[in-house]
C-alpha positions as CSV (number, residue, x, y, z in Angstrom):
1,X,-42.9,27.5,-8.6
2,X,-43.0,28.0,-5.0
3,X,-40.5,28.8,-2.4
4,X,-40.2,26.1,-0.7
5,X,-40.3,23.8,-4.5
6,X,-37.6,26.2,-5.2
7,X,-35.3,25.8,-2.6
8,X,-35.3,22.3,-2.5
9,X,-34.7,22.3,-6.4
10,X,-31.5,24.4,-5.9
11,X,-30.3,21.9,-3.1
12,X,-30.5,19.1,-5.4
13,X,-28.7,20.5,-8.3
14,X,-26.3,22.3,-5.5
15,X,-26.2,18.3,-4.5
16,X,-25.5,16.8,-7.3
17,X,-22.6,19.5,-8.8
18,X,-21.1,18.3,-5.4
19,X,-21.4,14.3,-5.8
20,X,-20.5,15.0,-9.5
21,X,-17.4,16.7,-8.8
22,X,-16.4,14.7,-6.0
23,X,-17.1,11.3,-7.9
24,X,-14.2,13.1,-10.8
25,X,-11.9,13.5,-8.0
26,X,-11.6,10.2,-6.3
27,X,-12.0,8.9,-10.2
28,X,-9.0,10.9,-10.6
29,X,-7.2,9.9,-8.1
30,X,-8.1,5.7,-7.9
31,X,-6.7,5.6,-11.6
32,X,-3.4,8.1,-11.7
33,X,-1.0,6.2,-13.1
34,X,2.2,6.9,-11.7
35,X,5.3,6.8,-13.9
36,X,8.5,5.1,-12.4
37,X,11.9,5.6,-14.4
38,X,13.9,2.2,-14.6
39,X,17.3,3.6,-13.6
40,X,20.2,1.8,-15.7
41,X,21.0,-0.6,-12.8
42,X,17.2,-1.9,-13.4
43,X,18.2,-5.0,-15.6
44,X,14.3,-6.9,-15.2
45,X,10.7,-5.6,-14.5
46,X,7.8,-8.2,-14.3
47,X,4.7,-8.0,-12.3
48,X,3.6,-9.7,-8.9
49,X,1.0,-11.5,-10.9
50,X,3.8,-13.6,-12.1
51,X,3.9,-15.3,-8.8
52,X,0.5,-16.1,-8.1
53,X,-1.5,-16.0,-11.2
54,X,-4.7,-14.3,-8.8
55,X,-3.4,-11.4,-9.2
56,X,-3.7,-11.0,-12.5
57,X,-6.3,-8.2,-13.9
58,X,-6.5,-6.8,-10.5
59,X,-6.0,-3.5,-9.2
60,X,-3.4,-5.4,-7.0
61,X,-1.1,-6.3,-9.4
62,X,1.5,-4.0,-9.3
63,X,5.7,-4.0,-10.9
64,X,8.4,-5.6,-9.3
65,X,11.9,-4.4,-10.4
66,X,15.0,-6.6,-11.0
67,X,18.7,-5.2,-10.4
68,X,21.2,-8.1,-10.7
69,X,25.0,-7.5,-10.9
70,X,27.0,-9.0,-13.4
71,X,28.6,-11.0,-10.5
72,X,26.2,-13.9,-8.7
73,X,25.8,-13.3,-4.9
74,X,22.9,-12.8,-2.4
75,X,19.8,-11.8,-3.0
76,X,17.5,-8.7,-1.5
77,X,13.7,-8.1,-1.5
78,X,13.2,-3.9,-0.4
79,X,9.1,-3.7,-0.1
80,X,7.5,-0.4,-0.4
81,X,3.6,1.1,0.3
82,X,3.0,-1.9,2.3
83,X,0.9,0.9,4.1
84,X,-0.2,3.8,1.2
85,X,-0.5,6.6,3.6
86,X,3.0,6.3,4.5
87,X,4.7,7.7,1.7
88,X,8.2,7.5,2.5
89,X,8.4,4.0,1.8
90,X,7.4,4.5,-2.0
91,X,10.1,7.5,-2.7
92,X,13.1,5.7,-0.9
93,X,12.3,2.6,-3.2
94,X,12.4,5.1,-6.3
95,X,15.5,6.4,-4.6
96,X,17.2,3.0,-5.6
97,X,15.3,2.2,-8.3
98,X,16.2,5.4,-10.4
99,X,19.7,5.4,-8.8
100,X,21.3,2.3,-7.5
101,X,23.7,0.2,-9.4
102,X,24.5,-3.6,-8.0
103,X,27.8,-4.4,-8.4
104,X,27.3,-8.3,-6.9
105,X,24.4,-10.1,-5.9
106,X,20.8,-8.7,-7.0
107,X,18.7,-6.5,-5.5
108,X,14.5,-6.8,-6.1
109,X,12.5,-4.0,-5.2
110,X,8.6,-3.8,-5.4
111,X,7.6,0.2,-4.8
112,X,3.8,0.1,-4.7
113,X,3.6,-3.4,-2.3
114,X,-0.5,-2.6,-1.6
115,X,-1.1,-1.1,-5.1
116,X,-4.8,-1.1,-4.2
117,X,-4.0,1.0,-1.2
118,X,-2.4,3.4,-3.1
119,X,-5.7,4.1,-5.3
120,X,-7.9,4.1,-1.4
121,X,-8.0,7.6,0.3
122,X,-9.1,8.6,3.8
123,X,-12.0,11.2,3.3
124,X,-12.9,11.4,7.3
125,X,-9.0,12.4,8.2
126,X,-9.0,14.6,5.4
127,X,-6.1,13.2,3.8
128,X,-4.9,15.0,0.1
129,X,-5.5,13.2,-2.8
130,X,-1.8,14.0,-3.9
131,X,1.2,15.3,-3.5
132,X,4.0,16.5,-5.4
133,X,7.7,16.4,-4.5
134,X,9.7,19.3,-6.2
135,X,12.9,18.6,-8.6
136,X,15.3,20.0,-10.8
137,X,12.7,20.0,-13.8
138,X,9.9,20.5,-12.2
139,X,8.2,18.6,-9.6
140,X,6.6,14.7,-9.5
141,X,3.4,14.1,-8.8
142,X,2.4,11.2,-6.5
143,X,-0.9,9.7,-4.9
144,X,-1.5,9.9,-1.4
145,X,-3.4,6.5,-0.5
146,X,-4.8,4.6,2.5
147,X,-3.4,2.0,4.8
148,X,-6.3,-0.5,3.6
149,X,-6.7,-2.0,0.2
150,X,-9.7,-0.2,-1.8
151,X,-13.0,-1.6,-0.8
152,X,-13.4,-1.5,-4.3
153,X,-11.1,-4.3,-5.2
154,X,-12.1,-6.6,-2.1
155,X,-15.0,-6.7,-0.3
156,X,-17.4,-7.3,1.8
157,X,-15.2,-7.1,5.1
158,X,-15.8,-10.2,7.6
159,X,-17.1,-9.6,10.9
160,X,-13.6,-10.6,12.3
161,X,-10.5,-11.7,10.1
162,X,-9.3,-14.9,10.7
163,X,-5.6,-15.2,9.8
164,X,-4.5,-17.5,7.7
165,X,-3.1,-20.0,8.9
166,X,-2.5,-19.1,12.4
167,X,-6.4,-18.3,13.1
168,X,-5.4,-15.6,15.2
169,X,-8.9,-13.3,15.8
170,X,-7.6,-10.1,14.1
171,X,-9.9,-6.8,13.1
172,X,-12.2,-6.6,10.7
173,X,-10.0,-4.4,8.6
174,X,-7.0,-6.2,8.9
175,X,-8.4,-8.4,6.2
176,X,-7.2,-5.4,3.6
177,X,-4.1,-4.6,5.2
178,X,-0.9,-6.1,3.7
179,X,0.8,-6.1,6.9
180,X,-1.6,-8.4,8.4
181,X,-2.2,-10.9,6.0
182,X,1.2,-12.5,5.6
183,X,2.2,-15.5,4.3
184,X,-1.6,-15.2,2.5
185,X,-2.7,-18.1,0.4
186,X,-3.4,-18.6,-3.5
187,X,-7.2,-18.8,-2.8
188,X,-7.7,-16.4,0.0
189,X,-8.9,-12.8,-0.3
190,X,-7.4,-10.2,-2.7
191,X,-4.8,-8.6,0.0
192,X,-3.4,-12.8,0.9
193,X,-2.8,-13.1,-3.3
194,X,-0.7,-10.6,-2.9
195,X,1.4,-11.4,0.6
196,X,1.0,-15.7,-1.0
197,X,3.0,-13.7,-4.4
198,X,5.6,-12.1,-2.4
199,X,6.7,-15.4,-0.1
200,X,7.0,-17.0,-3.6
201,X,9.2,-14.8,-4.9
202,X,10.9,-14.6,-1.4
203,X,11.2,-18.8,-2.2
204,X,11.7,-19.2,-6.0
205,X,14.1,-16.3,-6.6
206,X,16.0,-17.8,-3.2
207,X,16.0,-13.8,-1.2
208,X,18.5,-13.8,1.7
209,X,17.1,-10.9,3.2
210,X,13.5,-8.7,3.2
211,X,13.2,-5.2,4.2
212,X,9.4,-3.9,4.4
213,X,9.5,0.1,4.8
214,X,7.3,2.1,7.0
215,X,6.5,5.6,8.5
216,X,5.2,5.6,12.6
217,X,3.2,8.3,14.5
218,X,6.2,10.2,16.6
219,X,4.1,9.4,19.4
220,X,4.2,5.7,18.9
221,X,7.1,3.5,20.5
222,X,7.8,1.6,17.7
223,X,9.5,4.4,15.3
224,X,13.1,5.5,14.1
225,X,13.6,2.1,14.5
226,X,14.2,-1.6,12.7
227,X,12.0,-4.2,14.0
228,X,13.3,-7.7,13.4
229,X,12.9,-11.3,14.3
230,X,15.3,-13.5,16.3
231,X,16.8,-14.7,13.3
232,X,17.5,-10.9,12.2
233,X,18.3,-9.6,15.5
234,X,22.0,-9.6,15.5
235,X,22.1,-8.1,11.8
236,X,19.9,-5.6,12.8
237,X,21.4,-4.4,15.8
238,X,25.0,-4.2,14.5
239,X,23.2,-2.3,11.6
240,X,21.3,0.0,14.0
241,X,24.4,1.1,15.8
242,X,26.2,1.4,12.8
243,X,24.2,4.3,11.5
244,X,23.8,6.1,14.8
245,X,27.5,6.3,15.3
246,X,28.5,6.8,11.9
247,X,25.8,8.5,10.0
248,X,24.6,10.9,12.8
249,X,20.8,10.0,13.6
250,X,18.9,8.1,16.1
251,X,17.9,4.4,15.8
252,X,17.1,1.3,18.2
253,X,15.5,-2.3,17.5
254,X,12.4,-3.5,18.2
255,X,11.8,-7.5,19.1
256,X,9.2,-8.9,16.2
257,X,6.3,-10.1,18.7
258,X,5.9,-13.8,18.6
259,X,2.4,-13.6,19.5
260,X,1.1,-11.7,16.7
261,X,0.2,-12.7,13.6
262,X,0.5,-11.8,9.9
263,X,3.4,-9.2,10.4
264,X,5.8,-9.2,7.4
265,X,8.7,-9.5,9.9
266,X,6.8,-12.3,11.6
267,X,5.6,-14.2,9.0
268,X,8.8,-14.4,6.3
269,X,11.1,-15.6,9.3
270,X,8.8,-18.2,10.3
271,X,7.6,-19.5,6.8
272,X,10.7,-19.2,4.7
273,X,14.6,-19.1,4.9
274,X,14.7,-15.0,4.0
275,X,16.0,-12.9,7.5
276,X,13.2,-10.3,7.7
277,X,13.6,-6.9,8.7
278,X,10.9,-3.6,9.0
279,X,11.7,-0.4,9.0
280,X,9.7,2.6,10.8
281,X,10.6,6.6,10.1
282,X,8.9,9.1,12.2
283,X,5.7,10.6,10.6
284,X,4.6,13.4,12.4
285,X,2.0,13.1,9.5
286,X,-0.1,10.3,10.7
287,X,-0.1,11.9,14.5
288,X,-3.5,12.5,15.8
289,X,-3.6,15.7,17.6
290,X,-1.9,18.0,14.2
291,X,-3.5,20.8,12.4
292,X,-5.0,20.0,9.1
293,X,-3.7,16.8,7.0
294,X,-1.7,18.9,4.5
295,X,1.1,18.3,1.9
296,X,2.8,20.4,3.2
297,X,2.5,18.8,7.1
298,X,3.0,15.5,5.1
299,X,6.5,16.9,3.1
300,X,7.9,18.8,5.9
301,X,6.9,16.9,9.0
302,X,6.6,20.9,10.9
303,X,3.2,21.3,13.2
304,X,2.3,23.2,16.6
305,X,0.9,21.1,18.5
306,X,3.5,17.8,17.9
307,X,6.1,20.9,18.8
308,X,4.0,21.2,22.2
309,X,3.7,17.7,23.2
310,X,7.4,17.3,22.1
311,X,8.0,19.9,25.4
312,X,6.1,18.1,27.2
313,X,8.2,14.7,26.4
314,X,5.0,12.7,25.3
315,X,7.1,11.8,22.1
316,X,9.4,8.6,21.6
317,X,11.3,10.6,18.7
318,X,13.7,14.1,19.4
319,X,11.4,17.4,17.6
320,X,12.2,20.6,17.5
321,X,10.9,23.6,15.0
322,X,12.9,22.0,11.5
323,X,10.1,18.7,12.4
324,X,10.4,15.5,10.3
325,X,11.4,16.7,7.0
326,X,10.9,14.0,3.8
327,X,14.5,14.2,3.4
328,X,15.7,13.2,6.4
329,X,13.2,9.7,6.4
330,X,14.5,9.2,3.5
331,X,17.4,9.1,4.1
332,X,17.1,7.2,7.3
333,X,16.1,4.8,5.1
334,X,18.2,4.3,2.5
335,X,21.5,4.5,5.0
336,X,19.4,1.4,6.7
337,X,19.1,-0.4,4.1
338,X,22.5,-0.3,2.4
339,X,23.8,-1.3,6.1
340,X,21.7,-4.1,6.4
341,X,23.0,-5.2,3.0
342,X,26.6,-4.5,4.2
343,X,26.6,-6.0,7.3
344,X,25.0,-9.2,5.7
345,X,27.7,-9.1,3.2
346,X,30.6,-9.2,5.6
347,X,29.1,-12.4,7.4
348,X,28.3,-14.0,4.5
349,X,30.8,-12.9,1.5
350,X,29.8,-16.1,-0.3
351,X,26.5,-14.4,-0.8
352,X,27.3,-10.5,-0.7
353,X,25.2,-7.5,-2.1
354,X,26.8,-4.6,-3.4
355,X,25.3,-1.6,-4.5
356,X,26.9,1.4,-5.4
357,X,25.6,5.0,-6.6
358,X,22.8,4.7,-4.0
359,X,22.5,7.8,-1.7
360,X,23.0,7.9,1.9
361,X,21.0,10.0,4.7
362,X,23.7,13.4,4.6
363,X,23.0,13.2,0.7
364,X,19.8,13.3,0.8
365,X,19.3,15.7,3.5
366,X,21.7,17.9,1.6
367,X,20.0,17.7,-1.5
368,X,17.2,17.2,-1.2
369,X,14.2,13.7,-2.2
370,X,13.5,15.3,-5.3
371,X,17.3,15.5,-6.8
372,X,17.5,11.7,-7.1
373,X,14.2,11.6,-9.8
374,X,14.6,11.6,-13.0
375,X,12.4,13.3,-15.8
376,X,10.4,10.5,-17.5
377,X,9.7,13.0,-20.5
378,X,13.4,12.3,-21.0
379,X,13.6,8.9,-20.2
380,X,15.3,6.7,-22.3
381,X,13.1,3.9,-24.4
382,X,12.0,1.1,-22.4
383,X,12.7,2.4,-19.0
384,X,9.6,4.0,-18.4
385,X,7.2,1.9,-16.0
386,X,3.9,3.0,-14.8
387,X,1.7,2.1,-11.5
């Protein structure tokens, strides 16, 4: 054999090992199955499917988990992974899932909102496949996904997505983004079955209120924030200043834009009787100018260069050297949801929703994301999902 035959033989098996191992990796990854423990306020676990039947033997489907007091009152939908690369949103729903009891009322949470997403990765950002939040038994391991829907599961991508049924011109991406397909359609694409499932649940289970969680760039106005409608506005702002005097951390509203389509807080105030509300947390995480996309930037929320550009005030969030630790979104989170709930309640005690055993932001600062997980080798019979 030659030299040159010989080179080019070693760069194809060099090749393929590469594809091979790759191709086990994103296999991996795209069918994890997460596993959720139903906490022992959990009283009902169906699947999105159940409201538009689409849905059903598609990597979209995903669980949607019941908590209903043994008193009747109002009713609450908490959405989570509406956006997979922004974590947070998926360990403050297990927060409450695992954890919260409902006294009154009923409380509906769905953790993996764009399950798809959650199996989609970002290669050219150099995003980790997973990542694993340490607990008191060990530590609980979770995919990292994508802010799109898998390819995979929907495609081919239009030229331009036309929403649905505003015909608002919107990117060609947006067609796989949960957050800009709202209120969908039974018939539409993959990512509208699933936005069409959750406005009929919003509508047959009769939900008061919707909060959708998020994490934002620290350089990106709309963070630390709630982001709600008219219709929301005074709940939210009575909420907002609620926390920041009484809980100790920064948050302001944001108007919903009524000039852009497809938004969950847009689209569930104008298309149904639930009061919508969305929730950013800063993400120092999805910031363009960091150092490499690690777990550890994603868990800790610590890097040089957001510490440099926080000097030079080019941030719309307070940083110093302790960064964005998971905790503290978290926690942002959770005390912003239980005081959306509680200032709904004491307007409308007719239809109140009370939750106890949930933890606020100083809890889980103090002890930490992974404290409120339970062991699913120890789970008890029956409460053991997975995703």
């Amino acid at each position: 054999m030659s030299r040159n035959s010989m080179i080019k033989t070693v760069s194809v098996i060099i090749f393929a090992v590469l594809t091979t191992w790759s191709g086990i990796q994103f296999y991996q990854h795209r069918h994890y199955q997460l596993p959720i423990v139903a906490g022992p306020g959990v009283t009902k676990v169906v699947k999105l499917s159940d409201y538009c039947a689409g849905l059903k033997g598609t990597m979209a489907d995903t669980h949607v988990f019941f908590l209903q007091g043994k008193e009747e009152g109002g009713k609450i939908l908490i959405i989570a992974n509406t956006h997979s690369n922004e974590p947070v949103a998926i360990l403050s729903a297990l927060v409450m899932i695992e954890n919260a009891r409902v006294e009154k009322g009923t409380v509906i949470i769905i953790p993996q909102f764009n399950n798809s997403g959650s199996r989609n990765t970002k290669p050219g950002d150099g995003y980790p496949l997973f990542f694993d939040v340490p607990t008191g038994w060990g530590s609980k391991k979770f995919r990292m996904g994508n802010r799109n829907a898998s390819p995979l599961d929907q495609w081919p991508d239009p030229d331009v997505y036309v929403h649905y049924p505003e015909r608002q011109l919107l990117s060609y991406l947006d067609v796989r983004n949960t957050n800009r397909t709202w209120p969908g359609r039974s018939d539409g694409p993959l990512m509208e079955k699933v936005t069409y499932a959750a406005m009929q649940l919003l509508r047959e289970e009769h939900v008061d209120l919707a909060i959708d969680i998020h994490g934002a760039e620290t350089m990106f106005p709309v963070t630390n924030c709630i982001v709600a409608p008219d219709k929301s506005m005074r709940i939210a702002t009575i909420a907002s200043m609620t926390v920041t005097a009484m809980e100790g951390f920064e948050n302001h509203v944001e108007p919903s834009p009524k000039g852009f389509r497809g938004l969950s807080h847009r689209e569930i105030g104008d298309y149904s009787d639930t009061l919508p509300f969305l929730l950013e947390a800063p993400t120092p995480f999805l910031d363009q100018p960091t150092g490499p996309k690690t777990v550890d930037l994603l868990l800790k929320g610590k890097d040089p260069f957001i510490l440099s550009l926080s000097k030079q005030k080019k941030l719309f969030v307070p940083y110093d050297k302790s960064g964005w630790p998971m905790e503290k979104r978290v926690g942002q989170h959770c005390s912003v949801v239980l005081e959306i709930m509680h200032q709904y309640s004491m307007k409308n005690p007719d239809r109140a929703i009370l939750v106890s055993n949930a933890p606020h932001y100083a809890d889980l600062v103090k002890n930490g994301v992974g404290h409120y997980f339970h062991n699913p080798n120890e789970a008890k019979k029956g409460s053991l999902y997975f995703n």
